[in-house]
C-alpha positions, 0 to 999 in steps of 0.5 A, a space after each residue: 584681168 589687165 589687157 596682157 602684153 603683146 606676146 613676142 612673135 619668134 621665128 621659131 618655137 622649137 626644132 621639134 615644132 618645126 619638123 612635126 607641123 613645119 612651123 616658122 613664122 615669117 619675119 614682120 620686115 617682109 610682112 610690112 613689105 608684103 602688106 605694102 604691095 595691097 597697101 589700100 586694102 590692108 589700110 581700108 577697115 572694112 576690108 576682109 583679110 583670111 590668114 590660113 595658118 595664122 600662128 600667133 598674128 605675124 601677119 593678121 595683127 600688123 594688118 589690125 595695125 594698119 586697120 587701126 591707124 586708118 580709124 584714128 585719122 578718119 574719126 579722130 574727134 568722134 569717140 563713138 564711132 572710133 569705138 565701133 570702127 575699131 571693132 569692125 576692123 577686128 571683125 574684118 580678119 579672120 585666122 584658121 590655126 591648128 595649134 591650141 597654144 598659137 591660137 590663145 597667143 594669137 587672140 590675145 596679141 589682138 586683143 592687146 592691140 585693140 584694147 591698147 589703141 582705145 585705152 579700154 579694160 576688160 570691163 568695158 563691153 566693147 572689150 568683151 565684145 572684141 572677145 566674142 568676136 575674136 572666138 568667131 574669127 580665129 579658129 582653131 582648125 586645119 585650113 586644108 582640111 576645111 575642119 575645126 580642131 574636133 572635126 567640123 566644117 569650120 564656119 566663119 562669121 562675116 559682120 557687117 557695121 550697119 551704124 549707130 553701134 549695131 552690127 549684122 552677122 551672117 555665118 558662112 561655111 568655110 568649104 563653099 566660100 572657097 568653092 564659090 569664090 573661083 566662080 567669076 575668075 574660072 567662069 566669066 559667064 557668072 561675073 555679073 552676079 551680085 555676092 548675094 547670088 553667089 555666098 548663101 549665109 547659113 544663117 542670118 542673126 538680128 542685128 546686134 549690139 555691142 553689149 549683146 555682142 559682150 553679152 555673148 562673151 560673158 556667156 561663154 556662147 559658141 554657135 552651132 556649126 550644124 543646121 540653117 536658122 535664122 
């Protein structure tokens, strides 16, 4: 499969769309313009962006773009480590979507700009890695109600670049990341704890490799959502 063309992200879909799920995507002019007003953090790649009714990535592919040219003035010359940056910045953007056809569309403009900026093909492993990550990222699932499409806690992968290619992740559940993430602006007596004593992963994986990493999009591995492990 050849990396498909980035698929046109309109306003609007149908009037039926519309009036069933309130669906209108929001133009990329004041998107540009409202990613302008947190300019360092949507340039910064490790820096961790939630779309919570992403469509097809009117908001979270601009901000790869952004991601992205940050990695090509930083590690301009250093082939290896622009090919792991860049897969960092697909991992740093997270998406929840409640239509099936939105979230395949919205993957797959991801994917397309992340294979386009690296020249790479779906047989390369960092590819297939972008897509196990982006399986983890953008859920199809209802941000409101914390749920995924078939009706579980909708569970988000955090990954962390530790060097040298290998990668660390830890799962978390959607419903105590926004419960907890209010503690230190509702209650300033917890500001001085660290995000470790906050954010308790539900579980912890060995770090991994890119090509574990594709490895696990050859298989078709979806991780269970249910129970601790480590």
């Amino acid at each position: 499969m050849v990396p498909c063309a980035l698929l046109p992200m309109k306003l609007i879909k149908s009037r039926q769309r519309v009036a069933d799920h309130g669906e209108v995507f929001t133009p990329l002019w004041l998107v540009e313009a409202m990613l302008d007003l947190v300019k360092d953090e949507s340039e910064r790649i490790d820096a961790r962006f939630l779309e919570p009714a992403c469509g097809s990535g009117n908001f979270i592919v601009p901000v790869l773009q952004r991601k992205l040219a940050t990695v090509q003035r930083t590690f301009d010359g250093t082939e290896c480590e622009k090919r792991y940056y860049s897969l960092q910045s697909i991992m740093s953007i997270y998406g929840i979507e409640l239509l099936a056809d939105n979230i395949t569309e919205c993957r797959a403009n991801m994917l397309h700009v992340f294979a386009d900026f690296l020249n790479i093909e779906p047989s390369d492993a960092l590819y297939r890695a972008a897509v196990y990550v982006l399986s983890q990222n953008i859920i199809h699932g209802d941000a409101l109600k914390m749920l995924t499409h078939d009706g579980q806690p909708i569970v988000f992968a955090e990954w962390d670049y530790l060097g040298k290619g290998t990668f660390q992740r830890r799962d978390f559940h959607f419903n105590e990341l926004a419960r907890t993430s209010t503690i230190t602006t509702q209650l300033p007596l917890f500001a001085h704890l660290s995000r470790q004593h906050i954010f308790t992963p539900i579980r912890t994986y060995p770090p991994m490799t890119v090509d574990d990493l594709a490895a696990c999009a050859d298989q078709g591995t979806t991780v269970s959502t249910a129970g601790e492990g480590t």
